[in-house]
C-alpha positions as CSV (number, residue, x, y, z in Angstrom):
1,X,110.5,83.6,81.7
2,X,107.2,83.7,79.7
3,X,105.1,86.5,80.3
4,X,101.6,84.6,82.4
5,X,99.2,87.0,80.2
6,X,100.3,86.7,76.6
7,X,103.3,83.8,76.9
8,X,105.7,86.3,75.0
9,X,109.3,86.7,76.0
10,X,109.9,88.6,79.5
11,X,113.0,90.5,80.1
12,X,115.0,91.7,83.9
13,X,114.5,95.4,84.3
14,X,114.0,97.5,87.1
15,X,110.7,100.1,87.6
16,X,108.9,101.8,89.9
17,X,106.1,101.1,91.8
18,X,103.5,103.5,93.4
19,X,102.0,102.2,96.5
20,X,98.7,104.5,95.9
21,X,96.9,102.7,99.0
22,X,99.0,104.0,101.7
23,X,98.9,107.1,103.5
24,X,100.7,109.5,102.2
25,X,101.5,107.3,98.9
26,X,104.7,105.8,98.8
27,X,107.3,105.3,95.5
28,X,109.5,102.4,95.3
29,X,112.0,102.8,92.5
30,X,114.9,100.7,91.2
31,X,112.5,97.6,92.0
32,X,113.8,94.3,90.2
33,X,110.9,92.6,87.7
34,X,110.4,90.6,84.7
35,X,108.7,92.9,82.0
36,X,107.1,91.4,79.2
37,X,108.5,92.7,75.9
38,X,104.9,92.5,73.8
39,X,102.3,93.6,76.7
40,X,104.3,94.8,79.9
41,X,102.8,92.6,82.5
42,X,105.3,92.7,85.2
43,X,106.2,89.8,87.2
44,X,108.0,90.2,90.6
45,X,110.1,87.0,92.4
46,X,109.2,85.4,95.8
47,X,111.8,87.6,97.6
48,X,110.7,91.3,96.0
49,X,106.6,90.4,96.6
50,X,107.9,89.7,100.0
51,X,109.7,92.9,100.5
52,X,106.7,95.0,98.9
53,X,104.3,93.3,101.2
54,X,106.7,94.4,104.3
55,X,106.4,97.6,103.4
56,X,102.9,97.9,102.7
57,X,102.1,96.5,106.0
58,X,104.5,99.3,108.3
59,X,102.8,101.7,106.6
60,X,99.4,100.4,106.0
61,X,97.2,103.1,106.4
62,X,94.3,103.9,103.6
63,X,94.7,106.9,101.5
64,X,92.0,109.7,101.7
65,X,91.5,110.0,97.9
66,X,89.8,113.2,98.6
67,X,92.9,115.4,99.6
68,X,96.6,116.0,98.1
69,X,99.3,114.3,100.4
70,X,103.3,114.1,99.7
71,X,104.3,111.1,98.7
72,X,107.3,109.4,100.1
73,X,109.9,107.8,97.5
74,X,112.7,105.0,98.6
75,X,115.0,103.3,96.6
76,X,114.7,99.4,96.5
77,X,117.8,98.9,98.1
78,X,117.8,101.2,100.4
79,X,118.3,100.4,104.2
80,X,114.8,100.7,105.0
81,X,114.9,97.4,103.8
């Protein structure tokens, strides 16, 4: 795959994503991307946006950036998906 920013190489890895908007904040680790090896644009497939999106949306509720609040952490491939 060719990175969409800078059309270098992009590699499979995993990472984590912070979903900062929700309420309390939520980390997603393990998630399955293409990196790009010069900048480190990230690039997720059909099926992981989808998945991200789900989640986002049973626990949409904005953040108050005003106060500290736990965050939650899952593991991609945990049964919560």
């Amino acid at each position: 795959m060719t990175c969409p920013r800078c059309q270098q190489a992009m590699t499979r890895q995993t990472v984590d994503i912070c979903l900062c908007e929700l309420s309390p904040p939520a980390k997603i680790t393990h998630v399955p991307a293409f990196v790009c090896d010069e900048c480190g644009e990230r690039v997720f497939e059909g099926e992981v946006s989808i998945k991200l999106d789900d989640l986002r949306d049973r626990f949409d509720a904005p953040a108050a950036y005003d106060e500290v609040q736990p965050m939650r952490v899952y593991y991609y491939d945990s049964p919560l998906f």
